[in-house]
C-alpha positions as CSV (number, residue, x, y, z in Angstrom):
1,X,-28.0,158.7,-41.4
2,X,-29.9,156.0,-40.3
3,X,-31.0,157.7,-37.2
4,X,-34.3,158.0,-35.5
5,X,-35.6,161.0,-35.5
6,X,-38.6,162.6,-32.9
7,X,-40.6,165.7,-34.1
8,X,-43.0,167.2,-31.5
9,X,-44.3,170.6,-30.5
10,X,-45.1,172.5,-27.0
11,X,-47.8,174.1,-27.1
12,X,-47.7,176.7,-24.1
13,X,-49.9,180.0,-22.5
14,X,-47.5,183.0,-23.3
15,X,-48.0,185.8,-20.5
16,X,-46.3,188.0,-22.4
17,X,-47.9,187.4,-25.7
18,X,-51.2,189.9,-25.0
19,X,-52.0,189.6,-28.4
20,X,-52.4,185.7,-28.7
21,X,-51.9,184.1,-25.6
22,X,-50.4,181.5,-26.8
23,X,-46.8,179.8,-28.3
24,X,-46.2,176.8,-30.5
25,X,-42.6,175.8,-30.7
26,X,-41.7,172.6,-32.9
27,X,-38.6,170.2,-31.7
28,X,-36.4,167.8,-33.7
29,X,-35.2,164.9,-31.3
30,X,-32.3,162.8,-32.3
31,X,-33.2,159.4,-30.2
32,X,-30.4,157.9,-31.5
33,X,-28.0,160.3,-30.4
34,X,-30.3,161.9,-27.3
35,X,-29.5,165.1,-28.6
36,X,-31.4,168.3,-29.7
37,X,-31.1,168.4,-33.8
38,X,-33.2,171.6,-34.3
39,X,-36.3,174.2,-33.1
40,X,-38.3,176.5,-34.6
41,X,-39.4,178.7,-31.9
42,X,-42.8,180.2,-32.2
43,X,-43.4,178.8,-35.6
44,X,-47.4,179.8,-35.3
45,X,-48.5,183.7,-35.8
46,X,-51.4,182.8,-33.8
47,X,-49.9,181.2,-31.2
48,X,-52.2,177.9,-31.9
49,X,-51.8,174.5,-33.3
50,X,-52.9,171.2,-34.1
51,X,-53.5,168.8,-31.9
52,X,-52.8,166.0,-34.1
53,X,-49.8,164.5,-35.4
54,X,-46.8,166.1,-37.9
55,X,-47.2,164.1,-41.6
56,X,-43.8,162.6,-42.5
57,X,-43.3,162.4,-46.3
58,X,-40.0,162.0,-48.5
59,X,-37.7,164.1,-45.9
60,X,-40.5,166.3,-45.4
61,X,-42.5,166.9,-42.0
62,X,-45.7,168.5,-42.4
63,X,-47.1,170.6,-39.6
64,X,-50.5,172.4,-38.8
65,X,-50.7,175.8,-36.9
66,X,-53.9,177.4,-36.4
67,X,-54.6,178.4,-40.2
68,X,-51.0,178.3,-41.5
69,X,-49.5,174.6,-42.9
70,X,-45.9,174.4,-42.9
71,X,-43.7,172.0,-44.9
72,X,-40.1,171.4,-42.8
73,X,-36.8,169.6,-43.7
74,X,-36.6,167.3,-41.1
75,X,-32.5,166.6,-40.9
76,X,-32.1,170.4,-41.3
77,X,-35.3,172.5,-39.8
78,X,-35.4,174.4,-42.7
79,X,-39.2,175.6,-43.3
80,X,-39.5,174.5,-47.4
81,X,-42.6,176.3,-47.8
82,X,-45.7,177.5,-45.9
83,X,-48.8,178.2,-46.7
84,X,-51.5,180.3,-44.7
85,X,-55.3,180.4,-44.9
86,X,-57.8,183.3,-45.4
87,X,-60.3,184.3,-43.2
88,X,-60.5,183.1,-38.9
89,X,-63.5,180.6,-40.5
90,X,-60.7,177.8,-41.9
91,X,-58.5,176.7,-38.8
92,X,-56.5,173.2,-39.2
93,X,-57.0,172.5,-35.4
94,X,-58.5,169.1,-35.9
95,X,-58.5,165.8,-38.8
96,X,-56.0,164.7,-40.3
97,X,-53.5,164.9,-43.3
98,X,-52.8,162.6,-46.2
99,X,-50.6,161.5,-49.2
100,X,-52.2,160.3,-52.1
101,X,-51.6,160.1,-55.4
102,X,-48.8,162.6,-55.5
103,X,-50.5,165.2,-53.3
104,X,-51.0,166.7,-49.9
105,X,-54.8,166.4,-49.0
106,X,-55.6,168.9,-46.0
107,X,-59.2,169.2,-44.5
108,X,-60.1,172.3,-42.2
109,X,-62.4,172.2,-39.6
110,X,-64.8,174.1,-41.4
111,X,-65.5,173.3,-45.1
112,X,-62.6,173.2,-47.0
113,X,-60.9,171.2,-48.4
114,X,-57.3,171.7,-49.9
115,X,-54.7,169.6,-52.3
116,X,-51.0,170.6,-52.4
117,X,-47.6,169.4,-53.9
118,X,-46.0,168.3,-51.2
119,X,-42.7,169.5,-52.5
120,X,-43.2,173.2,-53.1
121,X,-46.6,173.9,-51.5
122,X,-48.1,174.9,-54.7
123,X,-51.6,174.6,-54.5
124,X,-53.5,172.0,-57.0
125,X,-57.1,172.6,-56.4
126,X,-59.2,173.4,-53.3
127,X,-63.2,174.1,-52.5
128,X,-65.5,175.1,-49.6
129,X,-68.3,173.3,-50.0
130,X,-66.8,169.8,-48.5
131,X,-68.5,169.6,-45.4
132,X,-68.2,171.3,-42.0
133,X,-65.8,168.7,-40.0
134,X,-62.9,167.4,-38.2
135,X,-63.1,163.9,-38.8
136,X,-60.3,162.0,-40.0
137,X,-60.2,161.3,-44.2
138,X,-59.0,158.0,-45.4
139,X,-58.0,157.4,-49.0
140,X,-59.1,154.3,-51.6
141,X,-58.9,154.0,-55.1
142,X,-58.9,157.6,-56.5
143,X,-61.3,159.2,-53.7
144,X,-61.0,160.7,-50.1
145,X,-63.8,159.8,-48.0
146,X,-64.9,161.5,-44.8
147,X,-68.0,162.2,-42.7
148,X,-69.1,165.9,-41.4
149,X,-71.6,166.6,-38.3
150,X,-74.2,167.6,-40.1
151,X,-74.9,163.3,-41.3
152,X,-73.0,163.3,-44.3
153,X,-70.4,160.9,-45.1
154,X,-68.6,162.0,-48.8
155,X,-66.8,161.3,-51.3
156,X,-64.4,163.7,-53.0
157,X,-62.1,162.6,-56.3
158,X,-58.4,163.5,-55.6
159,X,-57.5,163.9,-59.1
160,X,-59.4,167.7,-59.2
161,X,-61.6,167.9,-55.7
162,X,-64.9,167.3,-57.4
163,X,-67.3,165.5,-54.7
164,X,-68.5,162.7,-56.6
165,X,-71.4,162.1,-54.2
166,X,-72.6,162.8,-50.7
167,X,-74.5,159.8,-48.2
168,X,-76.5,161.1,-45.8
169,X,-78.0,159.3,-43.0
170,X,-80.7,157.5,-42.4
171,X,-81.2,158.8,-38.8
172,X,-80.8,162.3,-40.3
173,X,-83.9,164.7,-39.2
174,X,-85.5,162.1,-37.0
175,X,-85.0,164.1,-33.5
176,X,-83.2,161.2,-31.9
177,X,-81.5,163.2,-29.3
178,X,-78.7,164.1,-31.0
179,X,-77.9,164.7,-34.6
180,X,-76.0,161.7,-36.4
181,X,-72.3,162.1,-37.4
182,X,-69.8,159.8,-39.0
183,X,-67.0,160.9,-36.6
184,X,-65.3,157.9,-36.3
185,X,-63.9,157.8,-40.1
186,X,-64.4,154.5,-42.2
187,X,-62.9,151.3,-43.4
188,X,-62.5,149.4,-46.9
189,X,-63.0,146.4,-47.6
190,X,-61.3,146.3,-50.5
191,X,-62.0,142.9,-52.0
192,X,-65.9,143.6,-52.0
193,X,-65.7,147.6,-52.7
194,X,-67.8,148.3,-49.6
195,X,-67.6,151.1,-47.0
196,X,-68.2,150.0,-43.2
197,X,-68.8,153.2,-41.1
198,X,-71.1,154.6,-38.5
199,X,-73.0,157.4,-37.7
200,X,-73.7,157.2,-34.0
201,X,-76.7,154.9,-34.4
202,X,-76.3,152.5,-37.2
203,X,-73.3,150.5,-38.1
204,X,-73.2,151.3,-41.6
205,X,-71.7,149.3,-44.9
206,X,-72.1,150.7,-48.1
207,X,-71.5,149.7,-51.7
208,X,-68.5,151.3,-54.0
């Protein structure tokens, strides 16, 4: 229609909710129109929810509860598909999501890692043995790449998962005071295929 359109959530304390505790409740603002265009009311089981922003992809907006990942018409509210995840080890609290090559790339706090169509929810591959972290994944030429707090910065093929390799830091295991992490994601410099990242201590550039 032209219109601009605001998706947000609230995330609240439910004192009636004895159980959880919490709510999650996901608005559609039309900021054209200043009007309310839809809500979903309590759209997390367990009452808990991403602090990060809703992915916006081809009329799609995709959302992340505690361990559930939901897939919403954004004109209509309609929830497309939702997918939820085993066990209270793999929450979706933290990081980020992607589009690349045709899928949706989501990374758990913990260490999984998990590749979607983005139009149906069916799942294309996943694995748990990606790396324990919450940092933010950034995509170039085939390959996510992410660090974990355990040192680690890696490389994982979005074609089919497989971790193609691993870095870890220099600074790893030398008692500095606090362990080395490559929280603060990476950049490309794609005309040299070089990685620039750090892990706390060293500002780090690495060759593709």
């Amino acid at each position: 229609t032209g219109d601009t359109l605001l998706v947000f959530q609230n995330r609240q304390w439910d004192f009636t909710n004895s159980a959880n505790g919490g709510r999650v409740d996901l608005f559609c603002w039309n900021m054209t129109a200043d009007t309310l265009v839809w809500q979903i009311p309590e759209i997390d089981p367990y009452g808990n929810s991403s602090v990060c922003k809703p992915l916006y992809h081809d009329g799609l907006v995709y959302f992340r509860g505690f361990q559930t990942l939901h897939a919403v018409n954004v004109e209509t509210g309609e929830q497309v598909w939702m997918h939820e995840f085993p066990g209270d080890f793999d929450d979706l609290l933290l990081g980020n999501m992607l589009i690349a090559e045709g899928k949706l790339i989501v990374k758990s706090s913990t260490e999984g890692i998990h590749a979607f169509d983005p139009g149906t929810g069916a799942l294309l591959w996943e694995r748990y043995d990606a790396g324990n972290t919450s940092c933010y994944m950034s995509y170039f030429d085939g390959s996510v790449y992410y660090g974990n707090y355990g040192g680690e910065l890696f490389n994982v093929r979005v074609a089919d998962g497989e971790i193609l390799w691993a870095y870890t830091s220099k600074n790893e295991g030398k008692n500095l005071g606090w362990e080395p992490q490559f929280n603060n994601g990476v950049i490309f410099d794609e005309e040299n295929r070089r990685i620039i990242t750090t892990d706390g201590y060293y500002l780090i550039c690495l060759q593709l």
